[in-house]
C-alpha positions as CSV (number, residue, x, y, z in Angstrom):
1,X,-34.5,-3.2,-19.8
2,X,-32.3,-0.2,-19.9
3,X,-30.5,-0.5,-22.8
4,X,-28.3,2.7,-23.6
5,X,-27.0,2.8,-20.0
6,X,-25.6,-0.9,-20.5
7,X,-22.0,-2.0,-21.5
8,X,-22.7,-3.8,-25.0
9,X,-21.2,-7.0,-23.3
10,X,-24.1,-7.1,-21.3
11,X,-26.6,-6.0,-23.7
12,X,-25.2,-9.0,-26.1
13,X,-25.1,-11.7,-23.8
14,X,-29.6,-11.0,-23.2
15,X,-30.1,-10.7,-27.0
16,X,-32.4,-13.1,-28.9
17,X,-29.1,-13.5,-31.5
18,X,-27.2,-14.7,-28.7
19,X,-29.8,-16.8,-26.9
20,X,-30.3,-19.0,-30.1
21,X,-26.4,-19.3,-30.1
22,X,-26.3,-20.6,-27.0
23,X,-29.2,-23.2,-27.1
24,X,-27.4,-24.1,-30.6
25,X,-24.4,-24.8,-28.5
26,X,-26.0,-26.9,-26.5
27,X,-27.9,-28.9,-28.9
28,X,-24.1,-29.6,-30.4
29,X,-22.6,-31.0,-27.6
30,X,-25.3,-33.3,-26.5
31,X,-25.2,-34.5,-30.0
32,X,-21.2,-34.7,-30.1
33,X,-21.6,-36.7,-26.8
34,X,-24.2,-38.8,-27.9
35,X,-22.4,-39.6,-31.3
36,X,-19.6,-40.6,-28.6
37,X,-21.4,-43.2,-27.2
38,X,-23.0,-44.7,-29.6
39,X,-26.5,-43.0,-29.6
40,X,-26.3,-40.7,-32.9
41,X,-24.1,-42.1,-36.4
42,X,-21.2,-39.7,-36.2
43,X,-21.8,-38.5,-39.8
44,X,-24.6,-36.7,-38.4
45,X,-23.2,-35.2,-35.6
46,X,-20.4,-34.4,-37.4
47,X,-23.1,-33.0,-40.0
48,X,-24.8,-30.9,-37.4
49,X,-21.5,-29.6,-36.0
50,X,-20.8,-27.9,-39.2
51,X,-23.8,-27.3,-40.7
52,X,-26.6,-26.3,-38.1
53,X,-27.5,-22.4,-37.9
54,X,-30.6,-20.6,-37.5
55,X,-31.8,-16.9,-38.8
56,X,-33.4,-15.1,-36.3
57,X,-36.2,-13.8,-38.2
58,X,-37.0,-17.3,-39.0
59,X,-37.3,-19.1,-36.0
60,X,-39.8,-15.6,-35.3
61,X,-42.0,-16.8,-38.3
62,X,-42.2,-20.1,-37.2
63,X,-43.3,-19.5,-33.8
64,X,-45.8,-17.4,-34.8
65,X,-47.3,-20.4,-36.4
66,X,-46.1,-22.8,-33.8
67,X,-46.3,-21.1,-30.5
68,X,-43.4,-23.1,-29.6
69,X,-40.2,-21.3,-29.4
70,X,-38.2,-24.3,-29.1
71,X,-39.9,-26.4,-31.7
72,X,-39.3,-23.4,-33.4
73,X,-35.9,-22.9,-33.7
74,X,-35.5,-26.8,-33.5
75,X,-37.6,-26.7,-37.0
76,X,-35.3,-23.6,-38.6
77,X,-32.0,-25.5,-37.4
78,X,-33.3,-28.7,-39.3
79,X,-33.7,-26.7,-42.5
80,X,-30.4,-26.0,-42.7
81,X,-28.8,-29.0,-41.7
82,X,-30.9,-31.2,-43.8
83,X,-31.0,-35.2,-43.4
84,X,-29.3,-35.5,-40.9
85,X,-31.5,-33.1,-38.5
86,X,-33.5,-35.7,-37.3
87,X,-30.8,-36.4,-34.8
88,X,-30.1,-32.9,-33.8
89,X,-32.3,-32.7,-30.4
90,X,-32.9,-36.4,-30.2
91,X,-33.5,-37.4,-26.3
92,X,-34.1,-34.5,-24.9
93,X,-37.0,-31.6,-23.8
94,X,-37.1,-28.3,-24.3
95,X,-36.0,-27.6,-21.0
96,X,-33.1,-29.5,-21.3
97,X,-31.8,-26.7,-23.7
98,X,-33.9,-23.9,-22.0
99,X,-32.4,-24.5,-18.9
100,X,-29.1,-25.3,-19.2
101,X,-28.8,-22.5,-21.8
102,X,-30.0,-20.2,-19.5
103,X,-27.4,-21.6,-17.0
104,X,-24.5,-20.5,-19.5
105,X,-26.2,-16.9,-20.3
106,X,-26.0,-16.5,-16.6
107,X,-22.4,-17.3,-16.1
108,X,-21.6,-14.8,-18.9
109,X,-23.1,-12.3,-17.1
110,X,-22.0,-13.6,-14.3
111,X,-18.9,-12.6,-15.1
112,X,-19.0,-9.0,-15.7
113,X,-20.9,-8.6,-12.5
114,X,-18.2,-10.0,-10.5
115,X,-15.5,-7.7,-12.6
116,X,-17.9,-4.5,-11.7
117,X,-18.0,-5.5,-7.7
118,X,-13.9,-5.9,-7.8
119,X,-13.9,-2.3,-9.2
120,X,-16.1,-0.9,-6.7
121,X,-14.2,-2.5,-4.1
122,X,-10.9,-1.2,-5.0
123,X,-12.0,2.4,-5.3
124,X,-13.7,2.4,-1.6
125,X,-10.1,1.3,-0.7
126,X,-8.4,3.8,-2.0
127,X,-10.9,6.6,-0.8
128,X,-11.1,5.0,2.8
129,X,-7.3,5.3,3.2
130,X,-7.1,9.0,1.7
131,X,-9.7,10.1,4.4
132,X,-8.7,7.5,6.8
133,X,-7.8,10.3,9.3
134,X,-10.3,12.7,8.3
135,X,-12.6,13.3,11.4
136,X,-16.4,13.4,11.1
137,X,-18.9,13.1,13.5
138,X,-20.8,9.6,13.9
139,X,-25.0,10.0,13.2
140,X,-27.4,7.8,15.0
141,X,-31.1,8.3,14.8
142,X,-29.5,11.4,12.3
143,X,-28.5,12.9,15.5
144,X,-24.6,13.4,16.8
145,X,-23.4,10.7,18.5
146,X,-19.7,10.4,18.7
147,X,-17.0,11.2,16.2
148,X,-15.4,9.1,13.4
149,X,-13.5,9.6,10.4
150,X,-14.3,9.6,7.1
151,X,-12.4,6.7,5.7
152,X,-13.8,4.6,8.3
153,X,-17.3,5.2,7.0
154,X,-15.8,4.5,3.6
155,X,-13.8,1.2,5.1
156,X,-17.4,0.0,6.5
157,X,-19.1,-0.1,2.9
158,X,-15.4,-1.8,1.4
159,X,-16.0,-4.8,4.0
160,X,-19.8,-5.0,3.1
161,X,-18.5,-5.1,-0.8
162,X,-16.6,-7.7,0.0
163,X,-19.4,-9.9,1.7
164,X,-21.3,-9.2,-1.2
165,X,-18.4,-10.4,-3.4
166,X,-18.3,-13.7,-1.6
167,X,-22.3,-14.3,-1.4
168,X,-22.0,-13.5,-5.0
169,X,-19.8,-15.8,-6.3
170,X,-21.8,-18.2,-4.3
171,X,-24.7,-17.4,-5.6
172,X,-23.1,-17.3,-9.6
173,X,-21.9,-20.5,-8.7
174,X,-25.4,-22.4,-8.0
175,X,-26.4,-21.4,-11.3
176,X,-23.9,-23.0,-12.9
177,X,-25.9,-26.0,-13.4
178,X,-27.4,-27.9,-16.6
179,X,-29.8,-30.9,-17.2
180,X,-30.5,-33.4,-19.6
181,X,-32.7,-36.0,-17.5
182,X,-35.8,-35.0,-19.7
183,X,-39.7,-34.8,-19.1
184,X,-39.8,-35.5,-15.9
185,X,-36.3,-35.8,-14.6
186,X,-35.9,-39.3,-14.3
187,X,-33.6,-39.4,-17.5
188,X,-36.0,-42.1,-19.3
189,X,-34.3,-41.8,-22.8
190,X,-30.4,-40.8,-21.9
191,X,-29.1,-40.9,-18.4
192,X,-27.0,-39.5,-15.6
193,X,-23.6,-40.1,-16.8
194,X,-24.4,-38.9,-20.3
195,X,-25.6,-35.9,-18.6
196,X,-22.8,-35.2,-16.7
197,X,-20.6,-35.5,-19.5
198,X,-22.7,-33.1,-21.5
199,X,-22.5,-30.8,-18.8
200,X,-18.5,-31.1,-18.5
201,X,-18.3,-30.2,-22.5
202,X,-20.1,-27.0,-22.1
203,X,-18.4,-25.8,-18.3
204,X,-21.4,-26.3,-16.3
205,X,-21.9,-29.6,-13.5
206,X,-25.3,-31.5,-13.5
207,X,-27.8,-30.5,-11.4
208,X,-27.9,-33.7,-8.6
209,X,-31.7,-34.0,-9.6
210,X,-34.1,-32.0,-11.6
211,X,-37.5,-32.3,-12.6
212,X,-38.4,-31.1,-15.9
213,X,-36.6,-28.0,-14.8
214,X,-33.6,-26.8,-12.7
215,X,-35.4,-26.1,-9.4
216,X,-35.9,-22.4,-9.0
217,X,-34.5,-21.9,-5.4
218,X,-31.4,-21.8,-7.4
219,X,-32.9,-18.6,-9.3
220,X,-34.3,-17.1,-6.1
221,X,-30.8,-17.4,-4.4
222,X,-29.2,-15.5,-7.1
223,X,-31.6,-13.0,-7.7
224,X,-32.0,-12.0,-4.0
225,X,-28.7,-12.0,-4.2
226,X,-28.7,-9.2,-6.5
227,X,-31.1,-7.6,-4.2
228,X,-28.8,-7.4,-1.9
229,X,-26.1,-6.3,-4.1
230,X,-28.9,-3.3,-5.5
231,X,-29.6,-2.3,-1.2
232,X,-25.6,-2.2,-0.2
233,X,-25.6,0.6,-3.4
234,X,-28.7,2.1,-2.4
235,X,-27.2,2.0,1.3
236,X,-24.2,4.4,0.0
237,X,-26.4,6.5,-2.2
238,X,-28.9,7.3,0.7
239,X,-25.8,8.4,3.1
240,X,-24.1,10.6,0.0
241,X,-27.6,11.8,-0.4
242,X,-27.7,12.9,3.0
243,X,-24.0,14.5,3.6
244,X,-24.8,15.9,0.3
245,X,-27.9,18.2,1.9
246,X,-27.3,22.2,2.4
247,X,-27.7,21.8,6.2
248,X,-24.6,18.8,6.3
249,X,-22.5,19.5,3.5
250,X,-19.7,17.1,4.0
251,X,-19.7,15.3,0.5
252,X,-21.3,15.6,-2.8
253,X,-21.3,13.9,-5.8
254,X,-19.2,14.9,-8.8
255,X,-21.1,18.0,-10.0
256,X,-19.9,19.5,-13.5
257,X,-19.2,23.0,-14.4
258,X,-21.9,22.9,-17.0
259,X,-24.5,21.0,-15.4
260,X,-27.5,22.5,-14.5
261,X,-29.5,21.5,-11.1
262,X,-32.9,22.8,-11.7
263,X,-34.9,24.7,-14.7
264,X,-35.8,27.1,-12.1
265,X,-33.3,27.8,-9.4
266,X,-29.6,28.1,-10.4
267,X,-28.4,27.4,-7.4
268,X,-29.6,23.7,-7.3
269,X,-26.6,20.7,-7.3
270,X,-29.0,17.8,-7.0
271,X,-27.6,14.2,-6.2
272,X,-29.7,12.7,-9.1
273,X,-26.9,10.3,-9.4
274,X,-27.4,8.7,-5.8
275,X,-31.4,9.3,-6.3
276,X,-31.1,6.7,-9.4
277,X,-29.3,4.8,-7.6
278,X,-31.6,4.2,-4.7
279,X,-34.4,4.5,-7.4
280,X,-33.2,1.4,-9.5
281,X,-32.3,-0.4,-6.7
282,X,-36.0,-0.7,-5.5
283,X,-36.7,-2.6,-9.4
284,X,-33.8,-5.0,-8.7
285,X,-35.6,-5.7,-4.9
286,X,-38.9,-6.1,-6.5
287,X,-37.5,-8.6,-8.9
288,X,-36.1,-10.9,-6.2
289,X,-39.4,-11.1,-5.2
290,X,-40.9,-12.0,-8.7
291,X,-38.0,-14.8,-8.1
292,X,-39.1,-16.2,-4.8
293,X,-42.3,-16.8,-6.1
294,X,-41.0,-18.6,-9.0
295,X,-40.3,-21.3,-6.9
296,X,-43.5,-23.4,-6.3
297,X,-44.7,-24.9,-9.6
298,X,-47.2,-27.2,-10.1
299,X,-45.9,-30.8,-9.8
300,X,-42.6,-31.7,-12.1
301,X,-43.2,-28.6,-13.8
302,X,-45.3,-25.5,-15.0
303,X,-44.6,-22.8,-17.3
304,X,-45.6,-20.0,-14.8
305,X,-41.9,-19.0,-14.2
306,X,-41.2,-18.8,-17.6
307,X,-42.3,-15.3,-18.7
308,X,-40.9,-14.4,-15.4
309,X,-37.4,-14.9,-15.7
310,X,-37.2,-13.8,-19.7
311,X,-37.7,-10.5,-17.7
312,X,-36.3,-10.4,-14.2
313,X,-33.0,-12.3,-15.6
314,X,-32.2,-9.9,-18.1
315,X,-33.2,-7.0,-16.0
316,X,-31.4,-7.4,-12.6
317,X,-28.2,-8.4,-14.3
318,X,-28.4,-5.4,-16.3
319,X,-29.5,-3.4,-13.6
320,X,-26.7,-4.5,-11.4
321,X,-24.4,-4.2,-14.0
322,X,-25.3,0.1,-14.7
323,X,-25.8,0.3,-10.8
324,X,-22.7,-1.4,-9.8
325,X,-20.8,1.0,-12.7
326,X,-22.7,4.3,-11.6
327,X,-22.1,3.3,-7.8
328,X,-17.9,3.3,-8.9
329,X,-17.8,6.4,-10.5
330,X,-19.9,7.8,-7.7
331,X,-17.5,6.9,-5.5
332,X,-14.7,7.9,-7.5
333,X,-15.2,11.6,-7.9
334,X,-16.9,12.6,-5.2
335,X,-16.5,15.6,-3.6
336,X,-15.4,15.6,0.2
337,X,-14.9,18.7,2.7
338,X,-12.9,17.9,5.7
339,X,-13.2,21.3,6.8
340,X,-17.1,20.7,7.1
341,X,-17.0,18.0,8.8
342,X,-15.1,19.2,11.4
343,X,-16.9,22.3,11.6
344,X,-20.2,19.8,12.1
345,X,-18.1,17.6,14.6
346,X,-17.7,21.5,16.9
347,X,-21.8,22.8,16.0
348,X,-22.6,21.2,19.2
349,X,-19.0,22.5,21.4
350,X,-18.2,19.5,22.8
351,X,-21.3,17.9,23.4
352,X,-20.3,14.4,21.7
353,X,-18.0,13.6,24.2
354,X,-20.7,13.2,26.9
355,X,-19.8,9.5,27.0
356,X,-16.2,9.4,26.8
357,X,-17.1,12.2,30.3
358,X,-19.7,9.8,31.9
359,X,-16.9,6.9,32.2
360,X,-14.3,8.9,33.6
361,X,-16.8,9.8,36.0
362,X,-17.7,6.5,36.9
363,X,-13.9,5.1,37.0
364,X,-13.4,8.3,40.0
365,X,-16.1,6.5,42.3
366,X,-19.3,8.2,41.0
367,X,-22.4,6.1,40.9
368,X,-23.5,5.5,36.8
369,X,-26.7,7.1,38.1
370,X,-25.5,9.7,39.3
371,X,-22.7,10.3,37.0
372,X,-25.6,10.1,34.2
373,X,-27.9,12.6,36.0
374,X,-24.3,15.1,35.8
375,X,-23.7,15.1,32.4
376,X,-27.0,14.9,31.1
377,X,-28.0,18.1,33.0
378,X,-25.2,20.0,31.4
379,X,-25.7,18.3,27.8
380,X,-29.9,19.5,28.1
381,X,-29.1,22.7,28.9
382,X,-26.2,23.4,26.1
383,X,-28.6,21.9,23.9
384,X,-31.3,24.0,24.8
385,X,-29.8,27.2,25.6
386,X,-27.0,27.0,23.1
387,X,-23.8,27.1,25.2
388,X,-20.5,25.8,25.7
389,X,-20.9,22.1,27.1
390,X,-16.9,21.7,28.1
391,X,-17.1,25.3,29.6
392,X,-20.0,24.1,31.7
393,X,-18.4,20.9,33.3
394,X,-15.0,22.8,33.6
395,X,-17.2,25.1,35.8
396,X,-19.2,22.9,37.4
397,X,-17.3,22.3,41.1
398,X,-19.1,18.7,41.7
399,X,-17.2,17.2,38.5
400,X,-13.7,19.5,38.9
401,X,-14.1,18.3,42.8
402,X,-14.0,14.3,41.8
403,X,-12.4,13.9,38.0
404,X,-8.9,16.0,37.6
405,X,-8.8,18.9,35.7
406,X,-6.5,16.8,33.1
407,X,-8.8,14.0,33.0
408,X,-11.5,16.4,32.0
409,X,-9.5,17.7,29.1
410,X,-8.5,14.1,27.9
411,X,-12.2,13.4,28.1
412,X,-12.5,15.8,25.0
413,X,-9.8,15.0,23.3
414,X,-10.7,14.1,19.7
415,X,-7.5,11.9,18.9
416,X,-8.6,9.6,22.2
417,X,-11.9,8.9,20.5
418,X,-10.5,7.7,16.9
419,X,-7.2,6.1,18.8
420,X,-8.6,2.9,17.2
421,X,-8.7,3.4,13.8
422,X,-5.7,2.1,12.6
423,X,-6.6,-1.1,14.5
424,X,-9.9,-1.3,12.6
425,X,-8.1,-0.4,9.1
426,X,-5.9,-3.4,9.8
427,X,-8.4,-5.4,10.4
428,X,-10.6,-5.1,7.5
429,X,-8.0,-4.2,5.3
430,X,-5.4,-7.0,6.6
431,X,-2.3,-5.5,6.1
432,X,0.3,-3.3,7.2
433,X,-0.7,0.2,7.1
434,X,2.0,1.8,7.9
435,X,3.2,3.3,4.8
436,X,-0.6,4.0,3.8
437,X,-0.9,5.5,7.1
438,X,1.6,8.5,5.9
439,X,0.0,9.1,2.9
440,X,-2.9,9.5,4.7
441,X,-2.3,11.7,7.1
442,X,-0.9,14.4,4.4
443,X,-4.0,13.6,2.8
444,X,-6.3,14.6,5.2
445,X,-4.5,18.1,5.2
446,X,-4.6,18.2,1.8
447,X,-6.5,15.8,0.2
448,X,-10.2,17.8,-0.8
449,X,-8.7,20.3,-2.4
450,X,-6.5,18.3,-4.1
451,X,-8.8,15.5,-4.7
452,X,-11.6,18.1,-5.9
453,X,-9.1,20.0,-8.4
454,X,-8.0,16.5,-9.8
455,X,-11.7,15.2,-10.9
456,X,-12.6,18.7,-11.9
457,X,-9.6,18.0,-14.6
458,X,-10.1,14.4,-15.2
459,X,-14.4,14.9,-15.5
460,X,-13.9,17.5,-18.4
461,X,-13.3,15.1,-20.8
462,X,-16.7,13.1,-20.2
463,X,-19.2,15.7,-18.7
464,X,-21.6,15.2,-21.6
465,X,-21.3,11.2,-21.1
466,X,-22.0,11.7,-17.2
467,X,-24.6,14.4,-17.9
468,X,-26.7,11.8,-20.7
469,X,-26.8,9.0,-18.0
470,X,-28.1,11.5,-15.2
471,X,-31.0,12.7,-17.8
């Protein structure tokens, strides 16, 4: 686990102090609903209720006798209560606490997962409408394709948040299951209604059928879950990573006026924030798998998954947690340079609209073959040779002869090829954009320098916090 990158919340909710709690919690209200219907005197569970506690260390010293850590901690609760301990776990396995414990340390953290994905979502929102209009050329294969802005790249990652927010909450929401149907799951010393009631008392629903243990495709769900979580971050870290190189240039991550690149080169401004980023994610990936294989156990239960998941649990929601937070704050201060991207767009002088060319082409009566066989021939050769690829259609009488001289120009007009973009704003964004569509457009005139001067002012105050977590 990581620790000291970790919100304390988080780093609370996986302690040992707080695991005991929550098995303690449980252990209450199955008594409490057991002294309800008649299976435990009410003096005890009202006797348990207010006496039972634990100290960590003890519990420690007992296990180390033991080698049971729920007979341990069973054992130190009894000591405290007294008497009327011999009722406190009374019909039920250790997995019935284990388990539906675990359930509840889940939905805790859980919960500040979900609050990190709404944040990242709302700040791709706000950065895909301030560069909404901002044009940039489209990269397939890492070659020019056809343009783009770069608030639609931004717009593409908020809809892929958003699918992560819903298989999330999906996800969070099969784990929210407990059981109390003991051994072997057949509930031979309570039964289902007692369990379900149990279950109600602490927030949780009963598992529909168990074995000694909460079936593990449950686990497997939610930890690939977090997988994918850790590959959509890793996903936006890779591209910053690449507009971020000295050859592209387009964006960069928030780089401080004290920080240092490199011991040996000056000049360095490193993305180390996107290379943790991609980093991490690969630990949150492999942990998934660690979680698939969880799933076959031997019969109604082995302890195989066990050590596991005292691990990968902690781990990934921890991870998730720093990566999710890291991912927000990337996003939040980058640096972006419209005036790059345009200047990439033009590198190639018009070569990206070689499509746009070939349909007009073909809509004035020339065969797709042929029509192919034009434009490539000019596209090669201002590739290869360097030159003007408008210049050479404009002089090339077999085109001018068939497609209008007008048509031509429309062919490379920039605003023809984005004309959609609104559309697709509206669409993922569902809403009227009107009045977002304004700001927007002042913003792409003015918006990186603006943007740039404004987290250069707001990052002062916490350089040395951004520089400790990039160490």
């Amino acid at each position: 686990m990581i620790p000291r990158y970790t919100r304390p919340d988080m780093g609370r909710i996986w302690s040992e102090e707080n695991r005991f709690r929550t098995w303690l919690a449980v252990e209450v209200a199955a008594t409490q609903t057991l002294a309800q219907a008649g299976l435990v005197p009410k003096d005890a569970a009202k006797a348990i209720q207010q006496r039972a506690g634990f100290s960590v260390e003890r519990i420690q010293e007992i296990e180390a006798e033991v080698r049971h850590d729920v007979i341990a901690f069973t054992t130190a609760v009894a000591e405290i209560v007294g008497p009327h301990a011999r009722w406190f776990h009374y019909g039920l396995t250790s997995n019935d606490v284990v388990d539906t414990a675990q359930a509840l340390l889940v939905t805790q953290a859980s919960a500040i997962i979900a609050e990190d994905l709404q944040r990242l979502a709302e700040v791709l929102k706000r950065r895909a409408w301030e560069f909404k209009d901002t044009p940039q050329i489209g990269r397939t294969h890492g070659v020019h394709a056809e343009p783009i802005t770069f608030g639609f790249k931004l717009a593409n990652w908020y809809s892929e948040t958003q699918r992560n927010i819903a298989r999330f909450q999906e996800a969070a929401e099969g784990m929210r299951v407990g059981k109390f149907s003991g051994a072997v799951g057949t509930f031979a010393h309570l039964s289902p209604e007692l369990e379900e009631k149990i279950c109600a008392r602490l927030g949780l629903k009963a598992a529909d059928i168990s074995s000694q243990v909460i079936q593990r495709d449950r686990h497997a769900h939610y930890l690939a879950t977090l997988g994918v979580v850790a590959s959509t971050l890793d996903k936006i870290a890779t591209e910053i990573r690449h507009l971020q190189r000295t050859e592209v240039r387009e964006a960069e991550e928030f780089f401080s006026e004290k920080q240092k690149g490199s011991s040996a080169m000056p000049h360095k401004r490193n993305p180390v924030t996107c290379e943790q980023i991609s980093g991490l994610a690969r630990v949150v990936r492999s942990n998934a798998q660690a979680a698939l294989e969880n799933i076959p156990l031997w019969h109604e239960r082995d302890i195989s998954h066990s050590s596991v998941e005292r691990v990968i649990l902690p781990d990934s929601t921890t991870l998730v947690d720093y990566l999710l937070q890291k991912t927000t704050n990337l996003i939040d201060t980058m640096f972006v340079y419209p005036k790059r991207m345009l200047a990439n767009l033009e590198s190639t002088k018009g070569l990206v609209f070689s499509g746009q060319l070939l349909l007009d082409l073909v809509e004035h009566g020339v065969s797709r073959e042929d029509a192919y066989r034009l434009v490539q021939g000019h596209a090669m050769r201002a590739w290869k040779e360097d030159l003007d690829f408008h210049r050479l259609v404009l002089d090339d009488k077999t085109i001018t002869s068939r497609v209008p001289a007008r048509q031509i120009e429309h062919a490379f007009d920039l605003k023809r090829q984005l004309r959609n973009i609104d559309k697709i704003f509206a669409r993922v964004f569902k809403e009227d954009g009107s009045r977002r569509n304004r700001k927007s457009s002042l913003s792409a005139k003015n918006g990186a320098l603006t943007r740039n001067a404004q987290v250069r002012r707001e990052s002062r105050r916490s350089t040395s916090k951004r520089r400790a977590t990039q160490s």
